[in-house]
N, C-alpha and C positions, 0 to 999 in steps of 0.2 A: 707498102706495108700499112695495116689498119691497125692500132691499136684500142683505139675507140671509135665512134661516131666521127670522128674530123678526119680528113686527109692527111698525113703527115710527107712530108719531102722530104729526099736528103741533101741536107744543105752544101757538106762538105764531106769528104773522104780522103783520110789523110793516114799516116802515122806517128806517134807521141816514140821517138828515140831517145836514149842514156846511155851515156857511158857510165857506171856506176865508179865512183873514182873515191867515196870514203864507203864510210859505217855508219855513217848517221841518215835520217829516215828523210827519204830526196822523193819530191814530185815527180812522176810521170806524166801523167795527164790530168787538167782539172776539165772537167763540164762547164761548156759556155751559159754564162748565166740566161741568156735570148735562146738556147733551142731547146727544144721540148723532151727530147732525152738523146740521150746515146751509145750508139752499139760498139763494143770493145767487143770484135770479132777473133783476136790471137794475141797473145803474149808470150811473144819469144823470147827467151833466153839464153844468151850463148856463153860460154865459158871461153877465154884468150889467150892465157897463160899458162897450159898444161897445165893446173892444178883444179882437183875440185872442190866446189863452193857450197857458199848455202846462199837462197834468198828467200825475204820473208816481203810479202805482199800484203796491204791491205787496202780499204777502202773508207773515204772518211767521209762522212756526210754531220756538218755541222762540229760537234764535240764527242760524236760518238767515232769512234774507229773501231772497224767489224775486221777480224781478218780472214784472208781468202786462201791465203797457202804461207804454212808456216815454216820456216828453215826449207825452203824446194830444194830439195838436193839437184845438183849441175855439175856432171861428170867432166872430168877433166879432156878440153877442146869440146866438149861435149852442146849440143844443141836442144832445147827443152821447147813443146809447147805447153804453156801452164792451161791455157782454156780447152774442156772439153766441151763446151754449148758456148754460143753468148752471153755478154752478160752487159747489162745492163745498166747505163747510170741517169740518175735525174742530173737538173741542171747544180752545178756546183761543188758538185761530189767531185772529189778526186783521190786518185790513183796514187798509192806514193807505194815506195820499196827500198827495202833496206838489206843491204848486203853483208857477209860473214864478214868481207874481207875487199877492201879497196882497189881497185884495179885490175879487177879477173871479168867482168860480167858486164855483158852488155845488153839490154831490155828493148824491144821492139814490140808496141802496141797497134795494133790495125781497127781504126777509128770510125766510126760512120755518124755523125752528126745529123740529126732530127730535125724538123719544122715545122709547127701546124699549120696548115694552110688557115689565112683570115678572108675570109671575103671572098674566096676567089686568089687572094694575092698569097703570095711566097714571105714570112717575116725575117730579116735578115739578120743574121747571126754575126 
């Protein structure tokens, strides 16, 4: 993948898991401060408890927080993908989500970690 002039790698490929277990606004994933950016390819959502929930997502870069899905509604046992494209973070942005209700909802993000190639060489993350 080119997104400019440089070569980028992907350094790592993982997933960011939660058990959402309160109501207060919990980290998913933060952006390594050493990669060049990052692909948040899916954000699933699953519902555990035969009830349905709400979750709210956003994205925070610095002191701004932008949000990306407000109260997502989450049918009861019910399975949600929140992303319909990619989405994108620079380094340090992170991911956080805040739930209606504690103990229903479990978040699964699918990750792909960036790298500019320097020199010829891979910089590591």
């Amino acid at each position: 993948m080119f997104v400019d002039s440089f070569a980028q790698y992907i350094q790592k490929v993982t997933n960011a898991k939660l058990d959402v277990t309160g109501t207060g606004v919990t980290t998913l994933y933060t952006a390594p401060t050493a990669a060049s950016f990052v692909i948040i390819n899916s954000i699933l959502v699953s519902e555990d408890t035969g009830n349905a929930d709400t979750l709210t997502v956003t994205l925070t870069n610095g002191s701004s927080v932008f949000s990306l899905f407000k109260t997502a509604a989450i049918g009861a046992n019910g399975t949600v993908e929140l992303l319909l494209k990619d989405l994108v973070l620079q380094p340090t942005e992170i991911l956080k989500v805040t739930a209606a209700t504690g103990n229903r909802l479990h978040v699964v993000a699918g990750v792909q970690e960036f790298v500019r190639s320097v020199a010829g060489r891979v910089a590591s993350v």
